[in-house]
C-alpha positions in Angstrom: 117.7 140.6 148.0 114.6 142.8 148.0 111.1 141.4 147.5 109.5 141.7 143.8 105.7 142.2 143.7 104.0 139.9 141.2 100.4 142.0 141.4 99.2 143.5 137.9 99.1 146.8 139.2 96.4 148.2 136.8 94.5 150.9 138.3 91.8 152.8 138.4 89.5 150.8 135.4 86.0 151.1 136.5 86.4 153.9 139.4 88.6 155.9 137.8 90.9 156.6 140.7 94.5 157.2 140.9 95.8 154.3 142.5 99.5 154.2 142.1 99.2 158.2 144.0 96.9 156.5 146.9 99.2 153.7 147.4 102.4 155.7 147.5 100.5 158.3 149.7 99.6 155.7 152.4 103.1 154.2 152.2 104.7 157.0 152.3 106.0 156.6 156.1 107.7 153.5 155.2 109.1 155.2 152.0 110.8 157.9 154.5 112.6 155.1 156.5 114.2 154.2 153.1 115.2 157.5 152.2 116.7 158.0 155.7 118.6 154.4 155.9 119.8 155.7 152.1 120.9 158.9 153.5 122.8 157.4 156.0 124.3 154.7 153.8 125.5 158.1 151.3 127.2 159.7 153.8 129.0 157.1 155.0 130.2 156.1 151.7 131.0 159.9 150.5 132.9 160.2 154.4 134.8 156.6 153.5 136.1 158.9 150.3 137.2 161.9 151.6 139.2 160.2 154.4 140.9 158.6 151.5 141.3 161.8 149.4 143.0 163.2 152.4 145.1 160.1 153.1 145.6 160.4 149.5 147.2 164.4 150.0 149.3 163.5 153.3 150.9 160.7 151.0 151.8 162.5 148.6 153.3 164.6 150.3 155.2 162.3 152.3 156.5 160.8 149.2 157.5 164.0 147.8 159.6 165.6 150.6 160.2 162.8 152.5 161.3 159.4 150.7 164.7 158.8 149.6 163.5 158.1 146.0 160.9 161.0 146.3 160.9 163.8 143.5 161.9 166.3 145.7 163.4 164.6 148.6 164.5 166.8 151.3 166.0 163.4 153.2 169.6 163.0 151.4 172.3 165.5 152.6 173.0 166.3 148.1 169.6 168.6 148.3 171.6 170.9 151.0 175.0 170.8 149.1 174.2 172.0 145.8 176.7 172.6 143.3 177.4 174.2 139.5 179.9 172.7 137.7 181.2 174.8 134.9 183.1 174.2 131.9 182.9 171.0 129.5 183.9 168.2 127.2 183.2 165.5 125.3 185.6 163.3 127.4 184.8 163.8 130.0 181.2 164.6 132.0 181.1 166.1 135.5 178.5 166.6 138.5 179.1 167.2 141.8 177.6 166.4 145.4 177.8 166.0 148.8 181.0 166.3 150.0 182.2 168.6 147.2 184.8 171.5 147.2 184.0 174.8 145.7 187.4 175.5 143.4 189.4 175.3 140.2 189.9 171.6 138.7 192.4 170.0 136.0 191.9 166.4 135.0 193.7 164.9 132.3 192.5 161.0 130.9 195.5 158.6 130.6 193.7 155.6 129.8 190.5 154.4 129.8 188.8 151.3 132.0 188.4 148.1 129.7 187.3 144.4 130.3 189.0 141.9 129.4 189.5 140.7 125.6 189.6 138.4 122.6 189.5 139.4 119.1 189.0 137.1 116.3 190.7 136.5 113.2 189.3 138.0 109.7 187.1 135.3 107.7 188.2 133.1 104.7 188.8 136.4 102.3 188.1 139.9 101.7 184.7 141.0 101.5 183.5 137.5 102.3 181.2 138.8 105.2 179.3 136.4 107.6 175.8 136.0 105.8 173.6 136.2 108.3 173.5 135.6 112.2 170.2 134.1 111.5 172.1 131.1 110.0 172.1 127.7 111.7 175.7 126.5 112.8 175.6 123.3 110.7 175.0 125.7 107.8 177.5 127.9 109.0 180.3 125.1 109.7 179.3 123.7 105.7 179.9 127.1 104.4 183.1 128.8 103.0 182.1 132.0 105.4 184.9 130.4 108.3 187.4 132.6 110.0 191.2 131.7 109.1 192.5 129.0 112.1 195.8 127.4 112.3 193.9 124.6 114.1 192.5 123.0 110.9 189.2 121.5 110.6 186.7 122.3 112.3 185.3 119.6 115.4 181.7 119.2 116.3 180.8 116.6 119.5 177.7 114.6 120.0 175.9 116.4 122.3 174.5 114.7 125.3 171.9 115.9 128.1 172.6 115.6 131.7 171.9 111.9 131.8 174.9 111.5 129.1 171.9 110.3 126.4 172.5 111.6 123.2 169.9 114.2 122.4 168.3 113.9 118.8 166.8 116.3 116.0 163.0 116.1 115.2 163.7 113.6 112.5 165.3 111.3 115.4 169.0 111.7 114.3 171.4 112.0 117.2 173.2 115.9 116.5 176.1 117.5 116.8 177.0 120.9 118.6 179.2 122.3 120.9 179.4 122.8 124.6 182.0 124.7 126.5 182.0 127.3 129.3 182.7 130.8 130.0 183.7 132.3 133.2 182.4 128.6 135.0 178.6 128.6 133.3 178.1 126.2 130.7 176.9 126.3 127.3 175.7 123.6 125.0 174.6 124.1 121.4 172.8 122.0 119.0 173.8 122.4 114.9 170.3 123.1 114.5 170.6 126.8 116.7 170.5 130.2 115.3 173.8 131.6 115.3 171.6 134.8 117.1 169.9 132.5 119.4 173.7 131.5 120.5 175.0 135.2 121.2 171.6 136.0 122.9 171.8 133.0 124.9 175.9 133.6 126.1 175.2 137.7 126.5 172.3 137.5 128.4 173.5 134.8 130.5 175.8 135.3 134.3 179.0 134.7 132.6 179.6 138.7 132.3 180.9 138.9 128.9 179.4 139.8 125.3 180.1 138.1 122.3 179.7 140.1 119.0 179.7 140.2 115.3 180.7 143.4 113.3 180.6 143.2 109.4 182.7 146.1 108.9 185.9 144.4 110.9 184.6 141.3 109.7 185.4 139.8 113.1 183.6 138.6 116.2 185.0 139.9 119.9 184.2 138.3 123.1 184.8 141.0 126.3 184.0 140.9 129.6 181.2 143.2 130.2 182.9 144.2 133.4 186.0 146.9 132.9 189.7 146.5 135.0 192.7 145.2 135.6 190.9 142.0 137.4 188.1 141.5 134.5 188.7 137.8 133.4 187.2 136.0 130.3 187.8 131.8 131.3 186.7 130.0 128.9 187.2 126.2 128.8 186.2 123.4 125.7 186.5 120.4 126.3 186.0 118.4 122.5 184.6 121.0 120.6 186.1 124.2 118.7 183.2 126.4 119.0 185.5 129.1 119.3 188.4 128.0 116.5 185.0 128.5 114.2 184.6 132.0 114.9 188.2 132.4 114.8 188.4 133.3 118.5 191.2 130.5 119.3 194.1 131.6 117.5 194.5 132.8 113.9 197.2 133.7 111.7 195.7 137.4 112.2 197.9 139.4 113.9 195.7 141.7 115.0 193.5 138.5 116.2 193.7 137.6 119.9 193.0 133.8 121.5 190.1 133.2 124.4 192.1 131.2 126.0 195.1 134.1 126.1 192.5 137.0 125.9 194.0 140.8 126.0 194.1 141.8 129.9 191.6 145.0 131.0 192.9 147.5 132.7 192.0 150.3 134.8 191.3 153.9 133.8 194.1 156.3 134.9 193.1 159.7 135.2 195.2 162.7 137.4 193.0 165.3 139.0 195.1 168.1 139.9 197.9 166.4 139.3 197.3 163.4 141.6 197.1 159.7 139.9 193.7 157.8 140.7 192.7 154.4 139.3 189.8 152.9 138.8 188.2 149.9 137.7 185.5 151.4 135.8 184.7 154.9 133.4 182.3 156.2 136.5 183.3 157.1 139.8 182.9 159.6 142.4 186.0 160.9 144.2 185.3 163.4 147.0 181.9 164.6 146.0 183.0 164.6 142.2 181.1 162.2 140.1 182.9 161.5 136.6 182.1 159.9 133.7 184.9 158.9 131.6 184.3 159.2 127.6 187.9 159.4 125.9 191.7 160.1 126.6 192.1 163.5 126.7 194.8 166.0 128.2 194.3 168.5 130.7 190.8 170.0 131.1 189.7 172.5 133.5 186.5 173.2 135.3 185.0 174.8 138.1 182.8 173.9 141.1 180.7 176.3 142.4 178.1 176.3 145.2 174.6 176.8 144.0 172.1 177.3 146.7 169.5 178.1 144.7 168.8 174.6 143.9 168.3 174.2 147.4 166.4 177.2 148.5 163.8 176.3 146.1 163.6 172.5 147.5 163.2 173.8 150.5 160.8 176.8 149.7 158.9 173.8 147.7 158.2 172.0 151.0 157.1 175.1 152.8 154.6 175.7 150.0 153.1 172.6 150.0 152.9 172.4 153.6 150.8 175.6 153.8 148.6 174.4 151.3 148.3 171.2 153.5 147.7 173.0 156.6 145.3 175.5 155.1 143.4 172.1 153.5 143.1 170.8 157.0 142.3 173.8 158.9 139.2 174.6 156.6 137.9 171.1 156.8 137.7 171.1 160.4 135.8 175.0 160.3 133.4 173.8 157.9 129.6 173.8 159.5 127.6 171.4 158.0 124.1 172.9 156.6 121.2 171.2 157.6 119.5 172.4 155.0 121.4 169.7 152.6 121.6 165.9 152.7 121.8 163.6 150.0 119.3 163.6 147.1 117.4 160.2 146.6 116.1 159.2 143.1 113.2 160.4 143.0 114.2 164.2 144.3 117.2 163.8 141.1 114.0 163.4 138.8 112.9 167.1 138.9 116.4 168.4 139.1 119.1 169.2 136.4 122.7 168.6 136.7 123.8 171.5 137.4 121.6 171.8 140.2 122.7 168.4 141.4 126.3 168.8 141.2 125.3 172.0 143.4 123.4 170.5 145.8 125.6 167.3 146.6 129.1 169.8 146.6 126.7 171.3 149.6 125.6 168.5 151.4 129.3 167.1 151.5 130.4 170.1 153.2 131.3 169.7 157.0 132.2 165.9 157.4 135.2 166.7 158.8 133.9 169.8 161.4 135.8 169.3 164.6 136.9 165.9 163.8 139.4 164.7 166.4 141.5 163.1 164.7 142.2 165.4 162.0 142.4 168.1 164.4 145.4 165.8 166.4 146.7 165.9 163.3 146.8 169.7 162.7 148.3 170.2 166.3 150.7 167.8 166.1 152.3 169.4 162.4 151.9 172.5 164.4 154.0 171.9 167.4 156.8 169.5 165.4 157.1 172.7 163.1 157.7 175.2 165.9 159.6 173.0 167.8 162.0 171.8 165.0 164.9 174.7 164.9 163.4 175.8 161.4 163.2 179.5 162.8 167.4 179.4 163.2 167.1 179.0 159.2 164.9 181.5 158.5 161.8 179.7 158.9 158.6 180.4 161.4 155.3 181.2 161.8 153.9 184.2 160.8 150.9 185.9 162.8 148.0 184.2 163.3 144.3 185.4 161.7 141.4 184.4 163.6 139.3 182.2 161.5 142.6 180.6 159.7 145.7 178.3 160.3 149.1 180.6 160.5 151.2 179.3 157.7 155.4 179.1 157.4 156.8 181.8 156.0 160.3 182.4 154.9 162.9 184.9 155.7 164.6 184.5 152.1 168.0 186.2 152.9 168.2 184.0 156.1 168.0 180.9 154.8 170.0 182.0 151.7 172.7 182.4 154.0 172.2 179.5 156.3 172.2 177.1 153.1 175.2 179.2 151.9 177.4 178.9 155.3 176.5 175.6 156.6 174.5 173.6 154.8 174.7 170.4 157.3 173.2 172.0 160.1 170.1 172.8 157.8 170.4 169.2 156.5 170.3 168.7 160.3 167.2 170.8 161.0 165.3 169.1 158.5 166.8 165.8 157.8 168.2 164.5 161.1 167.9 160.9 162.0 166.2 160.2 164.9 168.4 159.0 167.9 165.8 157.0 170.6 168.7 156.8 173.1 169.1 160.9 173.5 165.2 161.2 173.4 165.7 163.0 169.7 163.3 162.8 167.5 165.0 163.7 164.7 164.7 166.4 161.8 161.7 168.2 160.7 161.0 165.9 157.9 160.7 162.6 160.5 158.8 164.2 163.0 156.2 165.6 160.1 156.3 162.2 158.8 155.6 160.2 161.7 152.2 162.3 162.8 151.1 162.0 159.1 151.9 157.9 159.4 149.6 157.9 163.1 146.8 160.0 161.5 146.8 157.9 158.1 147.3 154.6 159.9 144.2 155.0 162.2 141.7 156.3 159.9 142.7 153.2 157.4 142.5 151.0 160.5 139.5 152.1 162.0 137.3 155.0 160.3 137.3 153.8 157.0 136.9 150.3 157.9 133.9 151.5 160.6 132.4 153.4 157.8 132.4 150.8 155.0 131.0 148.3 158.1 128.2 150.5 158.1 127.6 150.6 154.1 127.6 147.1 154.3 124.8 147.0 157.5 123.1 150.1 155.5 122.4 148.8 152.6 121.3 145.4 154.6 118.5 147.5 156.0 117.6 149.0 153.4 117.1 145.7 151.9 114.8 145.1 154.6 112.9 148.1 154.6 112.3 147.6 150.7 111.1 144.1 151.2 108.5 145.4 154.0 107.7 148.3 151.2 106.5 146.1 148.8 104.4 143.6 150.5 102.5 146.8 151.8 102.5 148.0 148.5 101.1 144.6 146.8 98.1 144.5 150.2 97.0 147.7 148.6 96.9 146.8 145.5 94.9 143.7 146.3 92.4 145.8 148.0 91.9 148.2 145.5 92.1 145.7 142.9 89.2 143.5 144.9 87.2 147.3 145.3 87.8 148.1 140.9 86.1 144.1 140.3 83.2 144.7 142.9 82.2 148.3 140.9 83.1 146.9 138.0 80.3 144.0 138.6 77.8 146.5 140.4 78.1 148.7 137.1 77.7 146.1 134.7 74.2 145.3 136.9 72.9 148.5 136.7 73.5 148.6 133.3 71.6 145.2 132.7 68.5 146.2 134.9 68.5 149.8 133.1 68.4 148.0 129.7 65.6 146.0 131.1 63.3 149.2 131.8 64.4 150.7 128.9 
């Protein structure tokens, strides 16, 4: 912590002198060690942030072209093997990928994929809806709102905790409720629960199924939230008949279906071009096709059609942004510094407007990264992986260098129109191969660009940045230092010239006396 003066610095009473200007004057060397240290300290901390800023670029980048998940990922063989798929219905949706076949299609929807079921009776009469799910089951079980059984009355259990001690209401009285299990999880209820805390409670559990209400059927329906032929819904009660209350365990309802002899799923049955495929669920992907089924429907036709230009501008995107990369880095690394510019201190700001100082500090932040060796590494290293890749059999090379620039990719449109058009794996190849260590392959494009952009950002995380904030840290120590020394010159001074202001101050005072004595 710096040292704070305590002197009255009051100046320039009796001899009329400008202090504060004398003493900054004759401290003025020490005052330049500051401003230097502060300098220093400045450009280390505005280096620190544009090592990150570029960091910052090369990630982006890398997350962009060359991450699975990235927006406009370059790495999965679909962004090579584009496709339009062309005609529609409501029953059925269609994409296709990978591994897809340009042609004519036909796909007709026999059945649909559905979980296994149970339906419950229709409650005590017409009209007579459930009230409300908000209800508590005691006052649901005391009500007349009870779906037709042909298992009588209604059973509720003493429910017991894992100890087998009765568990008991706030007043203290031991309560009924139910317990039974679905799909081997167990459920216990209290009388006292929310009818919608009890369907939240089974849905969002791991049994797999949902449980619901519909006031226009006037029913409740517990399915399996998985679909096929092996969906199962097992549920087992021991004492209670949770389920005979919602009319789940038989009825006199035809329509009505038990829990304990649930209506089977099944799996969807669809024929594409005539072949029968089944399939446990409404979405699947059959070679390259993705479908998503919505309804039965007869025979429905639709085309697949390669599109490359979904590709070509993937592709064209990571050229782009690659030359804007490569131009970023090249003109770092040619910018001089001017010597003419450093950091403004405090004091220079004061006399300045900011305009001026945004103009000034956009100067003096010029050339941090002249000639810088590791950046320049960097820019050699995109340079060779890019030449040496294959990208020119696609259409892709450098174009003629300018002195005083970076050569940037450019594209031979028609070329790689056709290469995407006539073999799209060997430009998934070019750019996407996985490396092989044991053939001494590198792999694609994409991993080779990736790797010298993890090396570069890796080191200057590991060392530069943490080197440079090391030497914030030691800067602003010094400066600390130097501030301290500052002010005890500063406060000597004072003393002085405070000492000098009460010695005139007395001589005057006895001039005056022995003038008013000759008056």
């Amino acid at each position: 912590m710096a040292y704070t003066p305590m002197v009255n610095r009051v100046s320039g009473m009796s001899s009329g002198m400008d202090t504060e200007a004398m003493v900054r004057a004759m401290t003025m060397s020490q005052q330049y060690k500051i401003d230097v240290l502060f300098r220093k300290k400045t450009m280390a901390e505005w280096k620190s942030a544009a090592i990150t800023e570029n960091n910052n670029m090369l990630r982006t980048f890398k997350d962009d072209f060359i991450s699975i998940l990235g927006s406009k990922s370059l790495m999965k063989a679909d962004a090579y093997n584009t496709f339009t798929v062309k005609g529609s219905s409501n029953s059925v949706s269609v994409s296709a990928g990978a591994g897809a076949k340009a042609g004519l299609y036909k796909i007709s929807v026999e059945q649909m994929a559905t979980g296994a079921k149970a339906v419950g009776g229709r409650f005590a009469s017409e009209g007579n809806t459930l009230g409300s799910l908000n209800a508590t089951l005691r006052t649901l079980i005391d009500s007349d709102a009870r779906a037709t059984s042909d298992f009588g009355d209604i059973n509720t259990v003493h429910l017991t905790d894992r100890n087998d001690e009765y568990m008991y209401d706030d007043e203290g009285e031991a309560v009924m409720g139910f317990k039974f299990s679905i799909n081997g999880v167990d459920f216990q209820f209290k009388e006292t629960d929310r009818l919608s805390d009890v369907l939240n409670t089974i849905n969002s559990s791991k049994a797999g199924v949902k449980l619901s209400y519909t006031q226009l059927s006037n029913r409740f329906t517990l399915e399996s939230t998985a679909t096929g032929s092996s969906s199962r819904l097992n549920v087992v009660e021991d004492e209670s008949d949770f389920f005979a209350f919602l009319g789940l365990a038989g009825s006199s309802d035809a329509e009505a279906t038990s829990v304990f002899d649930p209506q089977e799923g099944q799996n969807a049955v669809v024929y594409i071009n005539g072949y029968k495929y089944q399939n446990a669920s409404n979405s699947f992907t059959v070679d390259g096709m993705s479908f998503t089924l919505n309804g039965v429907t007869s025979d429905f036709e639709f085309t697949i059609e390669r599109d490359t230009s979904k590709s070509f501008d993937l592709v064209k995107s990571f050229v782009d942004s690659l030359n804007e990369m490569l131009t970023k880095i090249g003109s770092d690394l040619r910018q001089k510094k001017d010597g003419k510019y450093s950091p403004l201190t405090d004091m220079m700001k004061e006399s300045m407007s900011e305009k001026e100082i945004e103009d000034w500090e956009k100067k003096a932040k010029e050339g941090m990264f002249y000639r810088d060796n590791k950046l320049d590494t960097l820019l050699r290293s995109l340079q060779k992986e890019l030449a040496d890749s294959g990208l020119r059999d696609i259409g892709i090379s450098f174009g003629t260098y300018t002195p005083g620039s970076v050569a940037k990719l450019e594209i031979n449109e028609d070329k790689l129109r056709a290469a995407l058009e006539s073999d799209p794996d060997k430009v998934y190849n070019i750019m996407a191969r996985a490396a092989n260590p044991s053939e001494r392959d590198t792999g694609g494009v994409l991993h080779r660009v990736g790797a010298a952009i993890d090396k570069y950002t890796a080191d200057t995380r590991t060392y530069d940045i943490q080197n440079l904030r090391d030497n914030v840290n030691d800067y602003v120590k010094r400066i600390n230092e130097q501030e301290d020394k500052l002010y005890i010159m500063q406060e000597r001074l004072y003393l002085k010239y405070a000492a000098f202001e009460k010695s005139l101050a007395s001589m005057q005072s006895q001039s005056g006396q022995i003038s008013a004595y000759f008056g």
